[in-house]
N, C-alpha and C positions, 0 to 999 in steps of 0.2 A: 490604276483605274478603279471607280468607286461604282457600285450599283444603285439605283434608283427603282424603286417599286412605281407601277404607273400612278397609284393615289399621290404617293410624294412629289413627283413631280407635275400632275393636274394641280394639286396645291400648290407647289411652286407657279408656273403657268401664270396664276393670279395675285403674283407677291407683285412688287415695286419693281422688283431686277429680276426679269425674269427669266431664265436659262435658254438658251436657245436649242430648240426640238430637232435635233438633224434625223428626216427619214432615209434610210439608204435602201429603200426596195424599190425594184423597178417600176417603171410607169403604170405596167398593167395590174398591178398590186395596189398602186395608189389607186385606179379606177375601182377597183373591188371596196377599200377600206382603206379611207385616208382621213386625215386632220389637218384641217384647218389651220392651226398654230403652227404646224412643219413645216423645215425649210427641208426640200427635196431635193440631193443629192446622192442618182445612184450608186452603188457601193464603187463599181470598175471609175467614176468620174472623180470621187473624192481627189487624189493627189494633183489632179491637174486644178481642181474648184475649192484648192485649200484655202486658197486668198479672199474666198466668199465669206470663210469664217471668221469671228471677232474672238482673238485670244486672250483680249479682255473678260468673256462673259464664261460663264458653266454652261459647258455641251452636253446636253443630253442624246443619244445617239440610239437607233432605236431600230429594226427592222417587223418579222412577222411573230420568231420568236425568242431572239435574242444573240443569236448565234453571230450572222453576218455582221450584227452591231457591235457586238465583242471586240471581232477582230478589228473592225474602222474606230474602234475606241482606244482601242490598242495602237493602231498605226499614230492617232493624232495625239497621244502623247509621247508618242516618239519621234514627233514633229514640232515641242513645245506649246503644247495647249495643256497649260496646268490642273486646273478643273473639268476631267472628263468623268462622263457618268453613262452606261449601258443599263439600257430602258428593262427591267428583270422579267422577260414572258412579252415582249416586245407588242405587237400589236393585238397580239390573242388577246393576253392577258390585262391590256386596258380595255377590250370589248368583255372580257370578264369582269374588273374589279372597278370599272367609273364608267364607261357608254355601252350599254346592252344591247345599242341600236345600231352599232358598228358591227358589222358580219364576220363571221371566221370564214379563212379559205385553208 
């Protein structure tokens, strides 16, 4: 599994192919601080909502601050998803380094 900083992947975001954003934090997490660009699947949903994923594309996988996404990044390459990437400082850390106007909790 490979790491992703939030700038590199907000740049990627805007490329041609663009990676797919999996959020794995729970609902009330996403009402606190969420994106737009993620597909939201919570962490305990993943193995039964694997078939949501396209193992064609680079998953970027991402929670609040990197932990929970770790391990679901982990799981989904040991599910055959080649290109997996964990979001590095997960939601904090893009409310730090690309949207300021995203809250910490």
């Amino acid at each position: 599994m490979l790491r992703m900083t939030p700038k590199e992947c907000f740049d990627q975001l805007g490329s041609d192919q663009p990676p797919v954003l999996l959020d794995v934090r729970e609902d009330w997490e996403l009402a606190i601080a969420g994106l737009s660009a993620a597909i939201h699947i919570p962490m305990d949903q993943v193995p039964e909502r694997l078939a949501e994923l396209d193992k064609e594309r680079p998953v970027v996988v991402m929670c609040r601050s990197g932990a929970r996404s770790m391990q679901v990044a982990s799981y989904l390459v040991q599910n055959g998803f080649p290109q997996v990437f964990n979001l590095e400082g997960g939601i904090l850390a893009w409310s730090e380094q690309v949207d300021r106007s995203i809250p910490s909790y």
